[in-house]
C-alpha positions in Angstrom: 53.7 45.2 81.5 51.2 43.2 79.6 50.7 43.3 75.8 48.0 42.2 73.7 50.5 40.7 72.0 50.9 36.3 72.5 54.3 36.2 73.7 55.5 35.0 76.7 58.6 37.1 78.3 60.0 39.7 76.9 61.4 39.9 73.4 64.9 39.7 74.0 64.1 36.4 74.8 62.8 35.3 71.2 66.4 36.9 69.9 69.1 34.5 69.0 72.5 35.6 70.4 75.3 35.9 67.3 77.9 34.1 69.6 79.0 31.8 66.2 81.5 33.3 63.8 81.1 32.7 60.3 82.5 29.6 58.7 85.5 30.6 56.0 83.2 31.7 52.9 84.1 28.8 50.3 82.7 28.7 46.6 84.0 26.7 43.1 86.4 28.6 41.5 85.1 30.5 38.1 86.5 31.2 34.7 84.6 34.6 34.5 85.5 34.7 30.5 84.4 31.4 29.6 81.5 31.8 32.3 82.3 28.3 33.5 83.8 26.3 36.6 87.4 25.8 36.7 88.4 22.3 36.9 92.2 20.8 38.2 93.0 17.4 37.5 89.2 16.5 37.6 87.8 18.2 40.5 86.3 21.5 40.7 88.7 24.0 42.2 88.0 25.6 45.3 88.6 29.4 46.4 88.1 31.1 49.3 87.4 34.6 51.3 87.3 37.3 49.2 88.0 35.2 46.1 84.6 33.1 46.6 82.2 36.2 46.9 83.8 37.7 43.7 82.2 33.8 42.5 79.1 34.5 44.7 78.8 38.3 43.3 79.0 37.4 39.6 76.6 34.1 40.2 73.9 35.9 41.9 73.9 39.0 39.3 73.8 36.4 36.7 70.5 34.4 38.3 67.6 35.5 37.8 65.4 35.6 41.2 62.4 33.1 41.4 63.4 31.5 38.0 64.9 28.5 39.2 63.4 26.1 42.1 67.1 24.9 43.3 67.6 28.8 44.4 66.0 30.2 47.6 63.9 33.4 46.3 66.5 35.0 48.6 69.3 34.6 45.8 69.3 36.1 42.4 68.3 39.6 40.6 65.3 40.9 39.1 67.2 42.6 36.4 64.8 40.9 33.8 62.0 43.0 35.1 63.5 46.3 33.6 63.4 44.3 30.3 61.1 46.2 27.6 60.4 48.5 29.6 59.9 52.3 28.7 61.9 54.0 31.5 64.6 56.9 31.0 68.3 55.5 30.6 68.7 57.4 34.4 65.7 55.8 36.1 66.4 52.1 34.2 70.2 52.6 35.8 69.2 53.6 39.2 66.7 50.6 39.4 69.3 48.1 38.3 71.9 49.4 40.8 68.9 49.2 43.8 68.1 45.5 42.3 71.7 44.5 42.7 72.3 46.2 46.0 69.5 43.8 47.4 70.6 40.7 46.1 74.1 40.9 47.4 73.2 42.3 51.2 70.9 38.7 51.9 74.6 37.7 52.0 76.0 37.7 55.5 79.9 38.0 54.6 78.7 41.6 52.9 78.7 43.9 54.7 78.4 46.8 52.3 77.7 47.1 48.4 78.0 50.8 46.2 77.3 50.4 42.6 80.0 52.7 41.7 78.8 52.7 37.9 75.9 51.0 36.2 76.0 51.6 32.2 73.5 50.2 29.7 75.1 49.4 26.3 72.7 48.9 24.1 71.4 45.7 25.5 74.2 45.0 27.7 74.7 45.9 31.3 78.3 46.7 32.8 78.4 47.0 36.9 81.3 47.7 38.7 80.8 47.0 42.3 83.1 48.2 45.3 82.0 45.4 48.1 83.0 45.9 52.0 83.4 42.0 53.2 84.3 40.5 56.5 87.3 39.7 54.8 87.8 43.3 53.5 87.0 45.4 50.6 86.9 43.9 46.9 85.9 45.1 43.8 84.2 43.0 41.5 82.9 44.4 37.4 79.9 42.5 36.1 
């Protein structure tokens, strides 16, 4: 059947098979309280699986999206955007739970993310995120 359309064969042609697995999901471990890298005997300590997207999670809420050129506009939030502006508390919570929900899923080891409760105090947002991984389920509060 011909297309109008300028590709040659059909499309499952132009689809790349997912025959690799993913490689063990590795990040620098992170003092969440101190909101710095953890360090042993000089060199950054590393973490794994689960641990290294709780690192992932907290980073990429923390960035703001097309702020910083070493970042792919892929990674980071645009949780600044709801800065200043004049929606209701319900409507401001909903759109930083939809914000954060994108950011995590461009990740391949997530699988699923429910913002189970978003809360604006004062000027502070609190998330508490229930995350379905390859390596299981984690829960991670930002």
């Amino acid at each position: 059947m011909s297309t109008i359309f300028p590709f040659i064969g059909v499309p499952e042609d132009y689809i790349l098979p997912k025959t690799e697995e993913l490689p063990i999901f590795r990040e620098v471990a992170w003092n969440f309280e101190k909101d710095k890298p953890i360090l042993e005997n000089g060199d950054f300590k590393i973490v794994e699986g689960n641990e290294a997207i709780k690192v992932w999670v907290y980073k990429c809420i923390k960035t703001n999206r097309y702020e910083h050129e070493i970042y792919s506009w892929d990674y980071g939030t645009e949780l600044s955007e709801l800065i200043g502006q004049k929606y209701s508390k319900g409507l401001t919570e909903s759109e930083a739970s939809r914000y954060i929900k994108e950011a995590l899923l461009v990740n391949p080891y997530i699988l699923d993310v429910n913002v189970a409760n978003t809360k604006f105090t004062e000027d502070l947002l609190s998330v508490d995120i229930i995350i379905s991984t390859i390596y299981g389920e984690v829960e991670v509060n930002v």
